[in-house]
C-alpha positions in Angstrom: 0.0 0.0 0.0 1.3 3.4 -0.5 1.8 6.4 2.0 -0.5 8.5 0.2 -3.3 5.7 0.0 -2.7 4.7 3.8 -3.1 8.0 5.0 -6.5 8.6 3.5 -7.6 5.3 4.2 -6.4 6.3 8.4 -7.9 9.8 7.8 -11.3 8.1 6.2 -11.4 5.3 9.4 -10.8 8.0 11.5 -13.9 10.6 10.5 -15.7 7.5 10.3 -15.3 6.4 14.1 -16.1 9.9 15.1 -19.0 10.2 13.6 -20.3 7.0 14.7 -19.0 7.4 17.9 -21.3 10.3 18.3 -24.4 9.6 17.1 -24.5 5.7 17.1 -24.5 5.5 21.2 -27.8 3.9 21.1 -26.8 0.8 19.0 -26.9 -2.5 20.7 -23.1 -3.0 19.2 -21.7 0.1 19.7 -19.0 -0.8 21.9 -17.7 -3.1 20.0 -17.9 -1.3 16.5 -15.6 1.4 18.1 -13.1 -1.5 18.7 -13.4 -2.3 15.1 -12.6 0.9 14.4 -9.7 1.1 16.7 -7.9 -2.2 15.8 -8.5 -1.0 11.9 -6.9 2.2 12.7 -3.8 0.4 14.7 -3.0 -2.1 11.7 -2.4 1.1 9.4 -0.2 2.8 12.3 2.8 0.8 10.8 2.5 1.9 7.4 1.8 5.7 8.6 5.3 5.6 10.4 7.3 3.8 7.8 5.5 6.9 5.3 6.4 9.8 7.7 10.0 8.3 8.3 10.3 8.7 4.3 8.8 11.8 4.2 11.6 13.2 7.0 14.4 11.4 5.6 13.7 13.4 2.0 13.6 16.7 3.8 16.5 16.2 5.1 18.1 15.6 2.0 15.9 18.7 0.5 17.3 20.7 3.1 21.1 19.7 2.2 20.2 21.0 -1.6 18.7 23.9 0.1 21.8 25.1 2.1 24.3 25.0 -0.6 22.4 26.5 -3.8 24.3 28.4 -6.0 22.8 32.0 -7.0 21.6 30.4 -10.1 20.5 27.4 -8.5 19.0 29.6 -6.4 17.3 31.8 -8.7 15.9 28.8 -10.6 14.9 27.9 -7.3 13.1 31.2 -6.1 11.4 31.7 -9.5 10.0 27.9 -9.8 8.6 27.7 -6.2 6.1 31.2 -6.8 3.1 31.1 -4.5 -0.1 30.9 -5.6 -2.4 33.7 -5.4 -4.6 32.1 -2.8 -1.4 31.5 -0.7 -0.6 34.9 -0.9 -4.0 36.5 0.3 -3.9 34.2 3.0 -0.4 35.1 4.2 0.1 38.4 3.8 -2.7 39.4 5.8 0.0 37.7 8.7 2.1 41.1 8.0 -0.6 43.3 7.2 -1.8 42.7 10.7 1.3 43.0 12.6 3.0 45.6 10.5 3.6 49.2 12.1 5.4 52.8 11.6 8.5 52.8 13.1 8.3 49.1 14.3 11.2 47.4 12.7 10.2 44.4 10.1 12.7 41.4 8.4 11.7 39.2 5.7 14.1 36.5 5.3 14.0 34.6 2.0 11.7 37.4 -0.1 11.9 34.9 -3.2 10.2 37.2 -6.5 9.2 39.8 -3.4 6.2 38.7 -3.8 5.4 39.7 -0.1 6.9 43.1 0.3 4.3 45.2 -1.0 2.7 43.8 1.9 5.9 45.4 4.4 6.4 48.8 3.7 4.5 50.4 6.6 6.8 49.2 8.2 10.1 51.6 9.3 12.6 50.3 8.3 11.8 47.2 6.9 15.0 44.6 6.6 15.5 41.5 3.5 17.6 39.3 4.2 18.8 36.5 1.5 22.2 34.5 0.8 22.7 36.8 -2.6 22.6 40.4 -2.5 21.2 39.8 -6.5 18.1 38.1 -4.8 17.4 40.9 -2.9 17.8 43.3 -5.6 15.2 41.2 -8.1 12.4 41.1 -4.9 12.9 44.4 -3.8 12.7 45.6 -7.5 8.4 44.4 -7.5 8.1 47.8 -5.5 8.3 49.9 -8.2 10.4 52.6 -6.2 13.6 53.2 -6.8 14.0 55.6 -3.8 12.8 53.0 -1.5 14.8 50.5 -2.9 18.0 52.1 -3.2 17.7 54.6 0.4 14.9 52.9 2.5 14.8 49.4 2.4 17.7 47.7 4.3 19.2 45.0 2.3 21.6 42.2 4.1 23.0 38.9 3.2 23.7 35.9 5.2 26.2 33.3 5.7 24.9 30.1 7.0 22.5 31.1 10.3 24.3 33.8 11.6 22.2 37.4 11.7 24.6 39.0 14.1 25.2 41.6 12.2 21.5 42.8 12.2 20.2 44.8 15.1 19.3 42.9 18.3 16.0 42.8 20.2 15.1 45.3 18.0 12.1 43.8 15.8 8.7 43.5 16.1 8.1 40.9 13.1 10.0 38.7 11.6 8.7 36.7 8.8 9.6 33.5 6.2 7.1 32.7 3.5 9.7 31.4 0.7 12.0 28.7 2.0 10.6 26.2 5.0 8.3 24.3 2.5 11.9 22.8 1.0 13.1 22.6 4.8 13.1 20.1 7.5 12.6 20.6 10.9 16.3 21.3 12.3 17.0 24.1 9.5 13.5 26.2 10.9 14.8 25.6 14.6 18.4 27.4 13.8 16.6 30.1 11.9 13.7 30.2 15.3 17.2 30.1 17.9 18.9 33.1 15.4 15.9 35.6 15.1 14.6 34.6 18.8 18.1 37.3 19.8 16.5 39.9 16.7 12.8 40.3 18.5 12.3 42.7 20.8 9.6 41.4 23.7 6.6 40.6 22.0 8.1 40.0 18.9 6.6 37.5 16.8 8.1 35.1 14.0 5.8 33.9 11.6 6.6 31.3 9.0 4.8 29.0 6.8 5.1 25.0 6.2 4.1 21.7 4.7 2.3 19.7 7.3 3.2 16.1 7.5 -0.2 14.6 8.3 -2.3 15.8 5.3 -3.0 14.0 2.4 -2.4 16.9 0.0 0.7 17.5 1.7 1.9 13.9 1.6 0.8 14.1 -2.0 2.8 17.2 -3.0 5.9 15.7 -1.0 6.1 12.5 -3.4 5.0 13.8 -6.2 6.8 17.4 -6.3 9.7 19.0 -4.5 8.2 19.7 -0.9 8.6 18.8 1.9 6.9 17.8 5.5 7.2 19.3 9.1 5.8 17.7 12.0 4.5 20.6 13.4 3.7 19.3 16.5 6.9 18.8 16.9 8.2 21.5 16.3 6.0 23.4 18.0 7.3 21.7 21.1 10.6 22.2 20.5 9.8 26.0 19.8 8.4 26.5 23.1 10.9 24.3 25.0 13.7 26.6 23.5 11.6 29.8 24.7 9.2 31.1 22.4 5.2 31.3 23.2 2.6 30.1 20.3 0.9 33.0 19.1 -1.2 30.6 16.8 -1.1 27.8 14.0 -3.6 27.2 11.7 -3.3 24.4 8.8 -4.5 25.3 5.7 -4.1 24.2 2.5 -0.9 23.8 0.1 1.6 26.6 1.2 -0.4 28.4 3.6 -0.4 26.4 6.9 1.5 28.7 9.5 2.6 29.0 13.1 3.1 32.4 14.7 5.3 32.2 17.5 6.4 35.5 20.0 9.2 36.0 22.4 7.5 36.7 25.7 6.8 40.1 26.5 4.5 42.7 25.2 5.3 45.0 22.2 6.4 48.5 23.3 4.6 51.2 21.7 6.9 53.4 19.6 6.4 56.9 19.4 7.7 59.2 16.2 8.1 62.3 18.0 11.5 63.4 15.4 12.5 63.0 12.4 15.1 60.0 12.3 18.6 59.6 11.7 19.4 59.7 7.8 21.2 56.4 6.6 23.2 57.6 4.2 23.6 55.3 1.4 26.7 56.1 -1.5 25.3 55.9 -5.1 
């Protein structure tokens, strides 16, 4: 039997024994249907973690690929994985909502850019990529070569290391390009390097691949994507230090967990003009 076919068989059992279990209470064999159910359900556990263990192991070795792209791997890369425009309505509403004047904003991994027309309330709103060139062709969707060139704060990164971007300064931090060709360990070192970046109340948003939905599963053997248990993850998140915001799984690229350093945002106050970053042309 195949993952995909043993997970919608578990996921069909499953609805099945819920529903019965809720409205069948008055049938003489009730009891044991639901053990029908649950030894059904235990014979396809097997299969489920022999499928997820597969799933893992390939993100792993997506993740590998993921770390040591050329640019022009990279480019093929950011330009092939575009989200859909039903990914992006759904995610961008993330910054939208959390955006601010004068509350400092990073995207890291801005792919096409597709999400920065989403940022710009923001002041000053940081992009942060492993080619400068990347960051040039995303911020160039805003159409505003003064913001470009003066405004927005361009940065790259080597490896995991974003020391050399203002600490406990930023009140969003945000990764809608990369995790769904990540595994689990690669979103923790990014989560332990941008936990040092938020200021209290800070949040990190980020979207994934869930590992116990069909489509997903689907998508993961058929395409290049890959699968987080977020559960997981969301552990380890909150062992490490973080609080969950909120998580909600929805379909293809638009499941997400929002996760905040403890603390409440300050409020900042403009009261003067700020300090020109002077930028050589």
């Amino acid at each position: 039997m195949e993952d995909l076919q043993a997970y919608e068989m578990y996921q069909k059992i499953l609805d099945f024994r819920k529903f019965y279990a809720e409205y069948a209470k008055v049938q003489a064999n009730y009891s044991n249907t639901l053990r029908a159910f649950d030894k059904l359900l235990i014979e396809l556990d097997d299969t489920l973690i022999y499928g997820k263990l597969r799933m893992l192991a390939k993100s792993r070795e997506m993740t590998e690929t993921l770390v040591n792209k050329t640019l022009q791997w990279r480019r093929d890369f950011v330009h092939g994985m575009v989200l859909h425009d039903l990914d992006v309505e759904k995610l961008s509403g993330l910054i939208t909502a959390n955006v601010a004047n004068n509350v400092p904003t990073l995207e890291l991994f801005p792919g096409t850019g597709q999400f920065l027309p989403y940022a710009v309330a923001s002041e000053p709103l940081y992009v942060v990529d492993r080619y400068m060139e990347i960051v040039d062709e995303a911020a160039a969707v805003l159409n505003n070569e003064f913001y470009t060139t003066r405004r927005l704060r361009k940065y790259t990164v080597d490896g995991f290391d974003l020391s050399h971007l203002p600490h406990e300064s930023f009140g969003l931090v945000y990764c809608f390009n990369e995790f769904f060709q990540a595994d689990q360990n690669y979103i923790l070192n990014w989560a332990r390097e941008i936990y040092s970046l938020l200021e209290e109340g800070g949040k990190f948003i980020f979207n994934f691949m869930p590992y116990d939905q069909h489509w997903a599963i689907k998508a993961t053997f058929g395409f290049d994507f890959t699968v987080i248990d977020y559960k997981e993850l969301i552990k380890n998140l909150v062992d490490f230090g973080y609080e969950l915001d909120n998580y909600q799984i929805q379909e293809f690229r638009s499941s997400f967990i929002s996760i905040k350093k403890p603390g409440v945002l300050r409020p900042r106050i403009k009261i003067s003009g700020g300090i020109a970053e002077i930028i050589d042309i």
